[in-house]
ROMAR-529150 format. One line per 2 residues: number of its first residue (from 1); for each residue y, z, x of C-alpha. Coordinates in pm, 1 decimal. Each point is the difference from the previous one (the first is absolute). Last residue first. Example, Ala and Ser with C-alpha at 12.3 -4.5 7.8 and 13.67 -1.06 7.14 Angstrom:
// ROMAR-529150
2) -106.0 714.0 1367.0  -344.0 66.0 -137.0 $
//
This chain:
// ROMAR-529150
190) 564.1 575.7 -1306.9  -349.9 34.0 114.1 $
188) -102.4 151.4 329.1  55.2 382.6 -93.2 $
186) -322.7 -92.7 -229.2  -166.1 -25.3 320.3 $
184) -39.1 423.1 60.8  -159.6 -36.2 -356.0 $
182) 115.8 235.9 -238.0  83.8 -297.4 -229.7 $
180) -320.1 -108.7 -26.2  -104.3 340.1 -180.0 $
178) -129.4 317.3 110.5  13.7 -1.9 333.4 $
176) 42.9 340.9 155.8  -366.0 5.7 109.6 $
174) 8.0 -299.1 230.9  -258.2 -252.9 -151.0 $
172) 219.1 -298.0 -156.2  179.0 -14.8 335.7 $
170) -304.6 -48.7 237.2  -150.8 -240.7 -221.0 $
168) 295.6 -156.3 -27.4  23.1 -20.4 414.5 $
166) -335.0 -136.8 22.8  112.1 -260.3 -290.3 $
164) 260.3 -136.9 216.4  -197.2 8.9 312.1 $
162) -256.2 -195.7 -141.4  304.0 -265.1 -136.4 $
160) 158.7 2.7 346.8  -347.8 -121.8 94.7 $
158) -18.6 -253.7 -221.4  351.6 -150.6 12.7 $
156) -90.9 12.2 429.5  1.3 -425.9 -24.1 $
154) 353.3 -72.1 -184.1  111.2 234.1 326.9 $
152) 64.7 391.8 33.4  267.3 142.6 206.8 $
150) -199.7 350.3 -63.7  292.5 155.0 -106.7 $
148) 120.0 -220.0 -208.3  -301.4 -109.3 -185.1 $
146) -40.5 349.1 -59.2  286.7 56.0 -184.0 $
144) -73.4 -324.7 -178.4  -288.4 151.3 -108.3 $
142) 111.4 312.5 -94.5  299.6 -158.0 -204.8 $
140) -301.1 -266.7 -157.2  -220.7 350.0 -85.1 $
138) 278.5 252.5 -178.1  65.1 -302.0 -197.5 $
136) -394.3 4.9 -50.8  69.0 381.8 -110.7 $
134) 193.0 -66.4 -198.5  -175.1 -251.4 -238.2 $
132) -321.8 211.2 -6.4  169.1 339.1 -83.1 $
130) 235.0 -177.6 -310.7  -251.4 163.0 -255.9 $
128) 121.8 373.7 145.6  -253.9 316.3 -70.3 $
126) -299.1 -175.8 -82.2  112.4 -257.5 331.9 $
124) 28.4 292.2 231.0  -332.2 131.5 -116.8 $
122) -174.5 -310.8 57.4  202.7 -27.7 337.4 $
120) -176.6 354.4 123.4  -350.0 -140.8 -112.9 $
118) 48.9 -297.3 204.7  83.4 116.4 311.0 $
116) -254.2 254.3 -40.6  -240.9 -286.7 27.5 $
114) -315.2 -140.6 -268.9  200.5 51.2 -359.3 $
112) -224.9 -138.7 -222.3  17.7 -385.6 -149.5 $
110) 23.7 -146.6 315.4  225.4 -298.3 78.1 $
108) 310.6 214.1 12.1  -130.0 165.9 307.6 $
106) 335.6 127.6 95.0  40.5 -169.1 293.9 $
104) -138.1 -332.4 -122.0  252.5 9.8 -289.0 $
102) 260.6 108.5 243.3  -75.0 -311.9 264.2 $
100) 0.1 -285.0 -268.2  313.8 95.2 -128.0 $
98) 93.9 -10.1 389.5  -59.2 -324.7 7.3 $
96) 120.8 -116.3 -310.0  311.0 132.4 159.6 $
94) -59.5 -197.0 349.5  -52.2 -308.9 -221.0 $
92) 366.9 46.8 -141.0  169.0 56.3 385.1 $
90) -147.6 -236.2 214.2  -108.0 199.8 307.4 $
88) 297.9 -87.1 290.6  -52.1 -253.6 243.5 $
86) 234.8 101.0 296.3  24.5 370.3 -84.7 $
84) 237.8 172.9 -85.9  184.7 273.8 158.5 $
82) 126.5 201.5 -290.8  185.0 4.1 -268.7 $
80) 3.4 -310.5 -299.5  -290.4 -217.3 9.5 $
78) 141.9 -159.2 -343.1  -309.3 110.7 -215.9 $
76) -24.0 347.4 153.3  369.4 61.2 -10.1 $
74) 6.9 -164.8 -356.4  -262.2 278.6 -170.2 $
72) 154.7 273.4 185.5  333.4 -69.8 -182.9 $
70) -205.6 -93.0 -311.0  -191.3 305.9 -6.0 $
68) -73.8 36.7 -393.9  38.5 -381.4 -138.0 $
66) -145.9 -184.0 346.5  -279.9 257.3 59.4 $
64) -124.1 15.9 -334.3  20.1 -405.8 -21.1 $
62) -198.0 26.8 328.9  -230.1 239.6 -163.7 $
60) -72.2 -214.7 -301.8  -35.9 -267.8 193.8 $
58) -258.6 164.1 188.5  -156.0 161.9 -337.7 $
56) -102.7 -359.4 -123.7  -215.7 -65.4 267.6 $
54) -117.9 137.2 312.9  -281.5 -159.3 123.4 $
52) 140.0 -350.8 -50.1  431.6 9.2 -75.4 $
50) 56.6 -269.0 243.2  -66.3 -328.6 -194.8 $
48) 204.4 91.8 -267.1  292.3 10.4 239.3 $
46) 12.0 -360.6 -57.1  236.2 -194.0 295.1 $
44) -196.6 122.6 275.5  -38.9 342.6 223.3 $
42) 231.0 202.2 -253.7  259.3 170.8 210.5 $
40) 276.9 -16.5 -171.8  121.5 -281.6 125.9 $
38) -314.1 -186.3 -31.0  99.0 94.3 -437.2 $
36) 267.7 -258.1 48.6  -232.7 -314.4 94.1 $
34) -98.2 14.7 -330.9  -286.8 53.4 -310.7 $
32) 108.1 276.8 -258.6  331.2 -237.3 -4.6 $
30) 327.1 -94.7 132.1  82.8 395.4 -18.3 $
28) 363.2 85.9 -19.6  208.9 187.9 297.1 $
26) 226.3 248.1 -51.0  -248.1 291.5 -107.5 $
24) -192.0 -62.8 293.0  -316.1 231.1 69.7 $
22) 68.0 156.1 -394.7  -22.9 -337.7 -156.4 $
20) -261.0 -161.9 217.3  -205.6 330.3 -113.9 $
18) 104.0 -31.6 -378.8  -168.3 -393.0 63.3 $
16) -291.7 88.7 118.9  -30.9 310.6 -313.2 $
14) 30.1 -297.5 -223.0  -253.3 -211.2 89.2 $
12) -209.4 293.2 12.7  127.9 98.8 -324.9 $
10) -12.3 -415.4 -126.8  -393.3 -14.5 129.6 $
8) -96.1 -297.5 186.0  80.8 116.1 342.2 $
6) -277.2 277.4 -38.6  16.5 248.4 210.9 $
4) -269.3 231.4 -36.0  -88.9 273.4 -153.5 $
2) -278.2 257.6 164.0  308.0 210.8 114.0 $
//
């Protein structure tokens, strides 16, 4: 979590490009700076620039996402299902996004456990190391669930992304949950 992404080292540089890769497999990169990575969602031409609070672990989540859920992974990036709306959340920021959300909702920040929420993922995560990356794939199909339902615009992203981590709260808490994948959400990924 406290690394991050540095467009100057060859594994970050590296881990950019294994994402391009896995988004479109059939399509080569012009270069770690491009028009292309707009289509994925990128707000510029250096996705560098949008990694910020987040850092390294977003990309390591959407590469997650993109390698373990990839039929999920290119509904959500291609709008795919669903009445969408007319300016759509851009698909790569809203991931580091919603990195950004799960470490605030589970108090990664703080050295001691300060929520429940938190103290039920810990165990989660000393019983299965991939915990964090699921359950933010668990968190963009919520999301976009939501999205959906609410009709949301480019200017509700913040508020679908409270009521995205209101409903993981909800989830992680329910006494038959055990791990991510006995989330009621989980169902969501394919």
């Amino acid at each position: 979590m406290k690394v991050y992404f540095d467009a100057s080292r060859r594994d970050h540089q590296e881990a950019l490009k294994a994402l391009w890769s896995a988004t479109y497999p059939d399509q080569e990169l012009d270069g770690l700076i491009s028009e292309q990575w707009k289509d994925m969602g990128w707000q510029g031409r250096d996705p560098s620039t949008d990694f910020r609070g987040a850092g390294f672990i977003s990309l390591e989540n959407l590469l997650f996402f993109a390698k373990t859920f990839s039929a999920s992974f290119q509904r959500l990036l291609n709008k795919q299902g669903g009445k969408r709306a007319t300016w759509e959340y851009p698909f790569a920021v809203a991931g580091v996004n919603i990195t950004f959300m799960i470490m605030q909702m589970l108090d990664l920040h703080s050295p001691k456990p300060r929520t429940f929420v938190r103290a039920v993922f810990v165990q989660m995560l000393s019983e299965d190391e991939w915990a964090f990356d699921l359950l933010y794939c668990v968190a963009f199909m919520v999301m976009d669930k939501q999205w959906l339902e609410k009709n949301a615009t480019y200017m509700e992203f913040n508020e679908v992304l409270r009521s995205t981590r209101a409903q993981l709260e909800r989830e992680l808490l329910l006494d038959d949950v055990v791990r991510i994948e006995d989330m009621p959400s989980y169902s969501l990924l394919s």
